[in-house]
C-alpha positions as CSV (number, residue, x, y, z in Angstrom):
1,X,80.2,64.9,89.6
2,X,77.5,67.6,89.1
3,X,76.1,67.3,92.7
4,X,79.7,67.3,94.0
5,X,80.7,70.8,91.8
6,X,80.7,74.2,93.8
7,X,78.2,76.2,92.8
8,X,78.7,80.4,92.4
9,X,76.0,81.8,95.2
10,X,74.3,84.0,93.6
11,X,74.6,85.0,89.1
12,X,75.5,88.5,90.5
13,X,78.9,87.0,92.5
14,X,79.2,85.2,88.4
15,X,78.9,88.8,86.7
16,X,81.4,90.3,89.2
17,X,84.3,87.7,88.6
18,X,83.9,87.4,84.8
19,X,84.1,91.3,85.0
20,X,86.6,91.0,87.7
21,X,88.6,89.0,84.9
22,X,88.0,90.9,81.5
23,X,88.2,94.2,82.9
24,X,91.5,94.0,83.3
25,X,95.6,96.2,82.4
26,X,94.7,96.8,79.0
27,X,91.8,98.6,79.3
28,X,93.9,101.1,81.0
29,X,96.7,101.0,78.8
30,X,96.2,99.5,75.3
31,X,92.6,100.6,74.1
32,X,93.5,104.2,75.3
33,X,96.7,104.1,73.5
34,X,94.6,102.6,70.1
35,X,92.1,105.8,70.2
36,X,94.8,108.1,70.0
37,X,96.1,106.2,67.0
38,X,93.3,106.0,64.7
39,X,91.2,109.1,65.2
40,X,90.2,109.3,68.7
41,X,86.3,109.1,68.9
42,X,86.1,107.7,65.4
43,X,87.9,104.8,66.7
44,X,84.8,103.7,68.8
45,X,82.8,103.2,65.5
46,X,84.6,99.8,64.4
47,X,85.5,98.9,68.1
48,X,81.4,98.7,68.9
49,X,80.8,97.1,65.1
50,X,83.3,94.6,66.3
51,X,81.9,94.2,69.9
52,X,78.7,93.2,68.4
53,X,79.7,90.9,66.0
54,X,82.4,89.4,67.6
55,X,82.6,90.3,71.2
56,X,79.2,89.0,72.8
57,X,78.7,86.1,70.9
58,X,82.3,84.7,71.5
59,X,81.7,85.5,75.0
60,X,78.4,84.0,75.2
61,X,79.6,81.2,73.5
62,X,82.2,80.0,76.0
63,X,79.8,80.8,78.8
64,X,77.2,79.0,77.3
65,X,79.9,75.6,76.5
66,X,81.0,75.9,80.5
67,X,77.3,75.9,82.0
68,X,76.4,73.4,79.6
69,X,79.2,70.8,80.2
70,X,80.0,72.0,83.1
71,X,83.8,71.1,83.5
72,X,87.2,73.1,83.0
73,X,88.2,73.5,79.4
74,X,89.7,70.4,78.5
75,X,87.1,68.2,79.6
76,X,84.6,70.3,78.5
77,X,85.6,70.5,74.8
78,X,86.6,66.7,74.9
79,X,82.8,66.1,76.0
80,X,81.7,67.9,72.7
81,X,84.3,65.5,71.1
82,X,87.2,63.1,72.2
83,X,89.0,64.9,69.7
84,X,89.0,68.1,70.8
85,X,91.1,67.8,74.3
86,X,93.7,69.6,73.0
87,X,91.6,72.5,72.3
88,X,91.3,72.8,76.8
89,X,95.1,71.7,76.7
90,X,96.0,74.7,74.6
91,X,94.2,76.9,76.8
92,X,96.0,75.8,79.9
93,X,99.1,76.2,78.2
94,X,98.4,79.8,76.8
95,X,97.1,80.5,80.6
96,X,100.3,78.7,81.7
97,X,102.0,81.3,79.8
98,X,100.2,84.4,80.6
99,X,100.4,83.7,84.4
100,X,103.8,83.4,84.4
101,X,104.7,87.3,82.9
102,X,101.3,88.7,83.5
103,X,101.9,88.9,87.6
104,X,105.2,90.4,87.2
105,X,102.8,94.0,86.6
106,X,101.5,93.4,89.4
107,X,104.9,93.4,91.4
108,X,105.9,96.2,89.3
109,X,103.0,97.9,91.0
110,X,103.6,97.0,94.9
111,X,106.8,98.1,94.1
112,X,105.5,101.4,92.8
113,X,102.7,101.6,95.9
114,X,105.4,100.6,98.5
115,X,107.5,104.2,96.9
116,X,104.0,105.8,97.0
117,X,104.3,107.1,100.7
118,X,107.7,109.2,100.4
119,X,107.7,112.5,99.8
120,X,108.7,113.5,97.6
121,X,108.0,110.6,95.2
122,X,111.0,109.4,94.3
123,X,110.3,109.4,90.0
124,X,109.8,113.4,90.6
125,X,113.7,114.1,90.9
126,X,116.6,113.1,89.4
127,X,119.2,112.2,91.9
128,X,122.6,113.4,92.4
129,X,125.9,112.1,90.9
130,X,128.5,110.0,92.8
131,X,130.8,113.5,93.3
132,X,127.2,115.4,94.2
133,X,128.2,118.1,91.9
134,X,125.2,117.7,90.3
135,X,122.3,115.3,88.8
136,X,122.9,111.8,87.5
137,X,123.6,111.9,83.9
138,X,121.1,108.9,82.7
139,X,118.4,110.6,84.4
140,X,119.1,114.1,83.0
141,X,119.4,113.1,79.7
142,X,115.9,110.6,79.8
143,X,113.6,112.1,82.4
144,X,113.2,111.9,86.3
145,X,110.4,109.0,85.9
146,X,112.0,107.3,82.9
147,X,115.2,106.9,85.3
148,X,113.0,105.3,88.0
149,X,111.8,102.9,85.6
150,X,114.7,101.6,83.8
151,X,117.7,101.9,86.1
152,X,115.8,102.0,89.8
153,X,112.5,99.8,88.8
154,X,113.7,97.3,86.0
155,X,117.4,98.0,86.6
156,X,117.9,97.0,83.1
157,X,120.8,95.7,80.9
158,X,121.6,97.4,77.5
159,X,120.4,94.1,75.7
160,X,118.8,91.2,76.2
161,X,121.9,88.9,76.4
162,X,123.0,90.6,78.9
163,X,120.4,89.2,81.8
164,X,122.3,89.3,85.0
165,X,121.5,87.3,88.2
166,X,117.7,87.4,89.9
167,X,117.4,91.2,91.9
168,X,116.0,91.0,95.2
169,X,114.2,93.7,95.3
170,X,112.0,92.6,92.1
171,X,112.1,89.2,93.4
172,X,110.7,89.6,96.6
173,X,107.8,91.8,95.6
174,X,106.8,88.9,92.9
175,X,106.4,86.9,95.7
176,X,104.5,88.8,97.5
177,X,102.1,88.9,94.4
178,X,102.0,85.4,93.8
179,X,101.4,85.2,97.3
180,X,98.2,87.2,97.7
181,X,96.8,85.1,94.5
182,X,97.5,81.8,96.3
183,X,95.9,83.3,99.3
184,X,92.4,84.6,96.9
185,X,92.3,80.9,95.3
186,X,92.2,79.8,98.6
187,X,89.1,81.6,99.6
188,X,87.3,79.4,96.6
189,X,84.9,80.1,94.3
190,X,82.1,81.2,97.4
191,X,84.2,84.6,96.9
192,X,86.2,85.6,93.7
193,X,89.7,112.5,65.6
194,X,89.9,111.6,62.5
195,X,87.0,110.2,60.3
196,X,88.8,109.1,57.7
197,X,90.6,106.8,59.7
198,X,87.9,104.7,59.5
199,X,89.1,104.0,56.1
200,X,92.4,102.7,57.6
201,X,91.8,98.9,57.6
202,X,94.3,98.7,60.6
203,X,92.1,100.2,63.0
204,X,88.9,97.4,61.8
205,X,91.8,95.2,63.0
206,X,93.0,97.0,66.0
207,X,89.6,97.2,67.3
208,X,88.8,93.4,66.7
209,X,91.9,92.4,68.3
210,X,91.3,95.0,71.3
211,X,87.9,92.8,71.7
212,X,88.8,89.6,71.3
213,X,91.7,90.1,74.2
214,X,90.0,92.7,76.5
215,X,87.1,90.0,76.5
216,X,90.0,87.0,77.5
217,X,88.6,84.6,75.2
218,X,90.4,81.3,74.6
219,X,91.8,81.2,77.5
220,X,89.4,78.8,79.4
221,X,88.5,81.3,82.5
222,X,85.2,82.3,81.1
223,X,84.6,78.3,80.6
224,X,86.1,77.5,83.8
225,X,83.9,80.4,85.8
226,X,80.4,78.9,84.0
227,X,81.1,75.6,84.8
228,X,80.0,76.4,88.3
229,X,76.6,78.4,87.1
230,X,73.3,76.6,87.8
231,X,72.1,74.7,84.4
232,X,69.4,77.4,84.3
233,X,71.6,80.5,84.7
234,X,70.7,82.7,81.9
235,X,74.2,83.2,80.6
236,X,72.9,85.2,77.5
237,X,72.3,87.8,79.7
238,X,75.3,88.0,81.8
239,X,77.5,87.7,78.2
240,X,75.8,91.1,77.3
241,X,76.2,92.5,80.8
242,X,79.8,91.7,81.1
243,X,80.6,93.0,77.3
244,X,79.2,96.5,77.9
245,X,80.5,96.6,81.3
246,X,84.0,95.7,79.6
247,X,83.9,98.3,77.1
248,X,82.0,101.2,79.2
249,X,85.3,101.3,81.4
250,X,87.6,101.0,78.5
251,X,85.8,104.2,76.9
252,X,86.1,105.8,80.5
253,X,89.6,105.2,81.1
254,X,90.5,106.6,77.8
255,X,88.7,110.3,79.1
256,X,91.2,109.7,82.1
257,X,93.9,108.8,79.9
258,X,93.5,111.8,77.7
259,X,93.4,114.3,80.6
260,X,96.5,113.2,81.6
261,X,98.1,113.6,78.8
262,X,96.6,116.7,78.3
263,X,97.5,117.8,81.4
264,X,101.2,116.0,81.3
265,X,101.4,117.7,77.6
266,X,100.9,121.3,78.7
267,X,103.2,121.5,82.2
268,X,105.8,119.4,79.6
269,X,105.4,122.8,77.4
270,X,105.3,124.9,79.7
271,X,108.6,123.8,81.1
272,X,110.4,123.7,77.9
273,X,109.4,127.0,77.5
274,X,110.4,128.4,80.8
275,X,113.7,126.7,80.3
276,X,114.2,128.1,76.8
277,X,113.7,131.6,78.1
278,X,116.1,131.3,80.7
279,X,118.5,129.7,78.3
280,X,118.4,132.8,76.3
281,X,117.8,135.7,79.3
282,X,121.4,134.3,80.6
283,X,122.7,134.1,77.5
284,X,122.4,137.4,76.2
285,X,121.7,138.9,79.3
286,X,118.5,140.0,78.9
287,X,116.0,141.8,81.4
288,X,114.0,139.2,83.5
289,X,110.4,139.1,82.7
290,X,111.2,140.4,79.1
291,X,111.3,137.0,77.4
292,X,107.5,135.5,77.5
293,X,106.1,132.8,75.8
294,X,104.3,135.2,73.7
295,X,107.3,137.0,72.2
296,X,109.6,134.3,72.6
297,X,109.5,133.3,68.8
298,X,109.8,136.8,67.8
299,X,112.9,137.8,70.0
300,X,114.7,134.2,69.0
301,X,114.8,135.3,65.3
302,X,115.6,139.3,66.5
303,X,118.7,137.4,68.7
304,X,119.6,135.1,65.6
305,X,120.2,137.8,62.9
306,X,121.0,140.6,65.8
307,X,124.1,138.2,67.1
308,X,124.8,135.3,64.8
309,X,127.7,134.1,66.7
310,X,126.5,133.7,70.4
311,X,123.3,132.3,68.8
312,X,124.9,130.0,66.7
313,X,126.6,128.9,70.1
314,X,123.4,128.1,71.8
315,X,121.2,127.0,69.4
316,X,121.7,123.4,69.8
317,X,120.7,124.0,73.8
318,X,117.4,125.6,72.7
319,X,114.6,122.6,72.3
320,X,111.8,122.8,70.0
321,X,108.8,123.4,72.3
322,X,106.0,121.8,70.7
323,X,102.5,121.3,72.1
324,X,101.0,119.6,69.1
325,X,103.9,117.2,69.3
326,X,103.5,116.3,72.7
327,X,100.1,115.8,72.0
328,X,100.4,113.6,69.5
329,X,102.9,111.0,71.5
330,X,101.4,108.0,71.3
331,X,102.2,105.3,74.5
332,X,101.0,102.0,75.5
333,X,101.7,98.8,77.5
334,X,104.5,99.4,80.7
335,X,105.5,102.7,79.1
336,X,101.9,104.4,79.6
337,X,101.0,102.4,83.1
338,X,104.7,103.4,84.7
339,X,106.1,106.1,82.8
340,X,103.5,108.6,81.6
341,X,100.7,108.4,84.4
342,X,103.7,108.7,87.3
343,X,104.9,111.5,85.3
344,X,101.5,113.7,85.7
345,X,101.0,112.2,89.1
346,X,104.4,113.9,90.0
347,X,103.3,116.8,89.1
348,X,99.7,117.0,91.3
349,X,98.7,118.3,94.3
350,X,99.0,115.9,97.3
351,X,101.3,113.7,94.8
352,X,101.3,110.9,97.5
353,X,97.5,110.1,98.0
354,X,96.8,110.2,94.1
355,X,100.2,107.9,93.8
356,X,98.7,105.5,96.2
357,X,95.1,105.6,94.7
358,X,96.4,105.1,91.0
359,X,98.8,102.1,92.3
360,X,95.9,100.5,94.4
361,X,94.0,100.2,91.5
362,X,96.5,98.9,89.3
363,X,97.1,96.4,92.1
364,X,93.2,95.0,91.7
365,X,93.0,95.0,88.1
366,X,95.9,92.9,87.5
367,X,94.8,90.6,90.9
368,X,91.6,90.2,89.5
369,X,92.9,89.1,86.2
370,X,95.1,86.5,87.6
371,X,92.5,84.8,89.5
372,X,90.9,84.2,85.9
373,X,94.2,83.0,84.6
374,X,94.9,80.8,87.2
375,X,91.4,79.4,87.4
376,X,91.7,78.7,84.3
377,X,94.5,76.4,85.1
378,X,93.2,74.7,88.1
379,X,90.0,73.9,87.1
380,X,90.5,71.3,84.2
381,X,93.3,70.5,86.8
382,X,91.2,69.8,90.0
383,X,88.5,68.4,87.6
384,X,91.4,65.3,87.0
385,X,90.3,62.1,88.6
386,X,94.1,61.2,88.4
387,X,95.5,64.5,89.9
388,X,92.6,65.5,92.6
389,X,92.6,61.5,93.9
390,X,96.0,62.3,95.3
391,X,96.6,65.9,95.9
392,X,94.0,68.1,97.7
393,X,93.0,71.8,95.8
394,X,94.7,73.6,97.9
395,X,97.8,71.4,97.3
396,X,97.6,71.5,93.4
397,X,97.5,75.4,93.7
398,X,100.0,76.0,96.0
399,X,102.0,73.7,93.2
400,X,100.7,75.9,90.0
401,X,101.6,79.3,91.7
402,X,105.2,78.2,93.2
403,X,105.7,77.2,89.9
404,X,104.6,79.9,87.7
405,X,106.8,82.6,91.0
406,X,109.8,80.2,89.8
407,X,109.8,80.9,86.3
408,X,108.5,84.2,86.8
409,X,112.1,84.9,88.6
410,X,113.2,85.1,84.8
411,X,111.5,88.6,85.1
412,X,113.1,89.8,87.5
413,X,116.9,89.8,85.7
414,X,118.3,92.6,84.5
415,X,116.9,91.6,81.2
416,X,113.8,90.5,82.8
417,X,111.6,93.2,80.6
418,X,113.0,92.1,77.1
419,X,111.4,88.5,77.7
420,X,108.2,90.1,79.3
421,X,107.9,91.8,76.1
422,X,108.3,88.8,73.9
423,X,105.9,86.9,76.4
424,X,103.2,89.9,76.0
425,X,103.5,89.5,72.2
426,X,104.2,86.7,71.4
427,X,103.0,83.7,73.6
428,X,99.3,84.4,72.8
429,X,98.0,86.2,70.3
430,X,98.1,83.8,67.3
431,X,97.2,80.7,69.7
432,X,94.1,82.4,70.8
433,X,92.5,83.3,67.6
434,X,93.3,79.8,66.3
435,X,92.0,78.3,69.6
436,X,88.8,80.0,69.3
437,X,88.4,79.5,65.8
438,X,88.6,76.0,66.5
439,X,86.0,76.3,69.6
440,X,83.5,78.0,67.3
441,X,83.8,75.4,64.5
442,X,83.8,72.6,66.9
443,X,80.2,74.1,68.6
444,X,78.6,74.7,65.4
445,X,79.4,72.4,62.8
446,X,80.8,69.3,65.1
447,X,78.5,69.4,67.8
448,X,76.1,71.1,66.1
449,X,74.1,74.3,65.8
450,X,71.0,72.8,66.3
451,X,71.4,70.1,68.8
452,X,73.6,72.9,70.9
453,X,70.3,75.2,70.7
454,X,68.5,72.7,72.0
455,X,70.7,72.6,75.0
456,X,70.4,75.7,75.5
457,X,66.6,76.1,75.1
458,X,66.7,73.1,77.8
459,X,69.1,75.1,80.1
460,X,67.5,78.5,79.9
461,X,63.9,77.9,78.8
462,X,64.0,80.0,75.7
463,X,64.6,80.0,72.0
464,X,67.7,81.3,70.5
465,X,68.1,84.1,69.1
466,X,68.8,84.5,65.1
467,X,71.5,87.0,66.1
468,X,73.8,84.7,67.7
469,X,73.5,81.6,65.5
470,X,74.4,83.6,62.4
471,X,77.3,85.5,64.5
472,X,78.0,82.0,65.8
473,X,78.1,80.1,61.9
474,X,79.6,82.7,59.3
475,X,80.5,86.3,61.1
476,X,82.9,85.5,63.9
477,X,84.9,82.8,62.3
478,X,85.0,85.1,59.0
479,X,86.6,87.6,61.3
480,X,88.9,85.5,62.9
481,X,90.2,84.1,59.8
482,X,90.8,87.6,58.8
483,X,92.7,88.4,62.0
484,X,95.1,85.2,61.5
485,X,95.4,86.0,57.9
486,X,96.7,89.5,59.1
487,X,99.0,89.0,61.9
488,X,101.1,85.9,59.8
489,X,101.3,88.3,56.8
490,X,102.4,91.2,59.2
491,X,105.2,88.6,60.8
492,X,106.1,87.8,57.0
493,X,106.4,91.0,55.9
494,X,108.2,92.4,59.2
495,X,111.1,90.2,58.2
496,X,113.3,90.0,61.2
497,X,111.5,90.7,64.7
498,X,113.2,93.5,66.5
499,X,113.1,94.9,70.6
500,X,113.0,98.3,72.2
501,X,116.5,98.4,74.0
502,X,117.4,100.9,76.9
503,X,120.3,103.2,76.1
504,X,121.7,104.3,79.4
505,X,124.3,106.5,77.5
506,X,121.1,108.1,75.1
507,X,119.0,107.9,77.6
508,X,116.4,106.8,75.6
509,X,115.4,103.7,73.3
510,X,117.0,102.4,70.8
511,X,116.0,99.1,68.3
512,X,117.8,96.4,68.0
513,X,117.2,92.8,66.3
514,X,116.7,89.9,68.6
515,X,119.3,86.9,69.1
516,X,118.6,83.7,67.5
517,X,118.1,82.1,70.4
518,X,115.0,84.5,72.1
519,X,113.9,84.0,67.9
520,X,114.1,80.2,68.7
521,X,111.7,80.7,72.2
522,X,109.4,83.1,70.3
523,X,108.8,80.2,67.7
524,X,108.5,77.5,70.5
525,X,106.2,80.0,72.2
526,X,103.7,80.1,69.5
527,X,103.8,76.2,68.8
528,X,103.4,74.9,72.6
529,X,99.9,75.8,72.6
530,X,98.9,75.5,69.0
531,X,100.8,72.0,68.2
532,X,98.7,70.4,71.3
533,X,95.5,70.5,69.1
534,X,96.4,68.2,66.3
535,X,99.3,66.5,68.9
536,X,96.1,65.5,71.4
537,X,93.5,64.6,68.3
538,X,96.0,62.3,66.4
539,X,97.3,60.9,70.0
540,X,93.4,60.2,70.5
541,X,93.0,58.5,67.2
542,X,96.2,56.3,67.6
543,X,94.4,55.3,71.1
544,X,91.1,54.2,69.3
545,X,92.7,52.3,66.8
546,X,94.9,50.2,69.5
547,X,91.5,49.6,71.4
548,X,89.9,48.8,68.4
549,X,92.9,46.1,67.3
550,X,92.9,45.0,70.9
551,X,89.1,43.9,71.1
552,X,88.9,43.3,67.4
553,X,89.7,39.4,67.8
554,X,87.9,38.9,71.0
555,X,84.9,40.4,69.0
């Protein structure tokens, strides 16, 4: 089996896909989005405590089990122990999961690239009525970019019982995205501010969470990829490469991110301002040029105790212009990646090219994360005996991605966000932490510390280090343990789970409590992947026993 396995062609084509795969959509959107939270630069202090002790040395670690065994992730961690298949099956599931929402982003974002080359951009403008007396009342009341996300992108319903048939549009370009992954899995593996906030436990969380996902660990990719390392690939060095590399461009999209919303904060001022003034010059019929920005707070109270009345009359017209509060708006996820960033883009010189650029981008990150999902998927698949003996590789991908464009169809309803969002929060968070809890226990005290060292010593010709057998026995599972503990107590103590509805009449969101029945798929969400550990260990034992009542007699 060993001489038969592809091998990468170089480590350096290795490094590239493993960073291909972690550096992925929430680099742009969530870590960004958790600096501005909890202090801005202070945030990096626990986020690079927790990259040490958690980050690298869960990384290394599923490197290290891949090259080792060298198979997908659930014969690799059945290997290690007949018990533990349903450690890999859990991670194909979870993957399962994640490949079937995850690619919608990226038909969200050909969509987006395909609108790129009109001018002008079609999120800069509202458009007009039905009588064209004037602009469309959604869109004036939310914003010219949040109309082209809700009502011209998602086209979405006012709930999520109300999901509508599958829209074309949508539809089509999720195809073309599953599409171009088939067509990349085909080429093989030859080619794929404040300090005291550091007081706030929530960001020590935040920041370990932000690690543990950025890195995609649990989800078998990383163990897939090292399967097809040489045995003496020095994995130890790529886990550090590919960490660093991972957070470097998560620190450098946040400088992006917070010019933008610099930038999108001041002309956002700046035009409430210049609409405020020629609220009140028409009003009261003042001078042009006499109202500035600098006198404008000055003259509003002159006009309120000067003329009571008229004032009174359009006082609820007059916005509060406020920089600091613009500022301190706070967006991640969809919201950030298709709302905000198209909002300053509209607003650029040569809006096109930068629209294109920004969309193109998008476009790679999410492909390159997919071909880490779904190889995390097809390898323990193609490694089958059963499965590969009677369908080719190409065969059994072409089946995993029709599948995965089928369900993804769901995403494409009118209600199609609603269950991306309870896919995005729900399908994998508490699955992974438990799956790599189990991973780490399983290496070190199953398998063994020592005898895995020696493995490795074999593999790479060196010792290891103290650091990553102590990060390896007591930190990272401490840590882990402590992320679980929080997230079911934050579930408890949340009471009933809730979802940010579209108001078209507001236009804006609104909360409202979910359905029993998407309650019911959140819960059967979480236990598909975890119930397959102890489901695959006791279905193992039962098996032993039979064989061992079976031969008992003979023996």
């Amino acid at each position: 089996m060993d001489k038969a396995r592809p091998l990468w062609d170089t480590p350096l084509q290795f490094v590239f896909a493993c960073i291909s795969y972690a550096v992925g959509l929430g680099n742009v959107w969530r870590f960004p989005y958790l600096c501005q939270m909890y202090g801005g630069g202070s945030f990096l202090v626990p986020y690079l405590i927790m990259l040490i002790v958690e980050g690298m040395p869960l990384l290394y670690l599923e490197l290290a089990v891949g090259q080792r065994m060298r198979q997908g992730s659930i014969g690799a961690w059945r290997t290690i122990s007949p018990y533990l298949g349903g450690v890999g099956v859990a991670s194909v599931v979870v993957s399962f999961f994640l490949s079937m929402y995850y690619n919608v982003v990226n038909a969200w974002a050909f969509w987006y690239l395909f609108h790129s080359f009109q001018d002008p951009l079609p999120w800069s403008v509202c458009p007009l009525n039905s009588n064209h007396t004037g602009y469309d009342e959604e869109c004036e009341k939310a914003s010219s970019t949040q109309y082209f996300w809700y009502r011209k992108t998602l086209n979405i319903s006012p709930s999520i019982q109300e999901s509508g048939p599958v829209q074309w549009e949508p539809a089509l370009c999720l195809i073309l995205a599953w599409l171009l992954v088939y067509l990349c899995i085909l080429r093989g593996t030859e080619s794929t501010g404040k300090v005291e906030q550091l007081a706030n436990p929530k960001a020590w969380i935040n920041a370990a969470t932000q690690i543990f996902f950025s890195l995609g660990l649990g989800f078998g990719s990383l163990i897939a990829f090292a399967s097809y390392n040489k045995p003496s690939n020095n994995c130890q060095k790529h886990a550090v490469i590919v960490s660093l590399i991972n957070s470097s461009t998560s620190i450098f999209a946040s400088v992006v991110t917070f010019s933008i919303y610099g930038f999108k904060a001041t002309f956002n001022y700046e035009s409430c301002l210049k609409k405020v003034i020629l609220l009140l010059t028409n009003a009261f019929d003042l001078e042009d040029g006499f109202l500035t920005a600098s006198n404008l707070e000055q003259v509003k109270g002159y006009l309120a105790s000067a003329n009571p009345s008229k004032y009174s009359e359009v006082l609820p017209q007059i916005k509060n212009c406020s920089l600091e509060s613009e500022l301190e708006t706070a967006v991640q996820g969809t919201g950030l990646a298709f709302i905000v960033y198209t909002e300053a883009i509209k607003n650029m010189e040569v809006s096109q090219l930068w629209s294109v650029l920004y969309f193109f981008m998008l476009l790679m990150l999410g492909i390159g994360s997919m071909l880490g999902n779904t190889a995390a998927i097809l390898t323990p698949l193609t490694d089958s005996k059963l499965i590969s003996s009677y369908l080719p590789k190409e065969a059994i991908s072409g089946l995993v991605c029709l599948i995965n464009c089928a369900i993804g169809m769901v995403f494409t309803t009118k209600a199609g966000n609603y269950w991306f969002d309870i896919f995005n929060d729900y399908a994998a968070t508490l699955s992974l932490l438990l799956i790599v809890l189990v991973e780490t226990i399983a290496v070190c005290y199953l398998y063994g510390l020592r005898r895995f060292e020696n493995d490795l010593k074999a593999m790479m010709g060196h010792t290891l280090n103290w650091y990553w057998k102590v990060m390896w026995a007591g930190v990272s599972p401490l840590i882990i343990i402590s992320l679980l503990l929080f997230y079911l107590s934050d579930y408890i103590i949340t009471g009933t789970l809730q979802y940010q509805a579209w108001d078209a009449s507001q236009g804006q969101l609104v909360t409202k409590d979910y359905p029993p029945y998407a309650l019911a798929i959140i819960g059967l969400l979480v236990a598909a992947s975890i119930m397959c550990i102890p489901l695959v260990a006791l279905g193992t034992f039962i098996k032993h026993r039979l064989k061992q009542r079976a031969t008992g007699p003979m023996a």
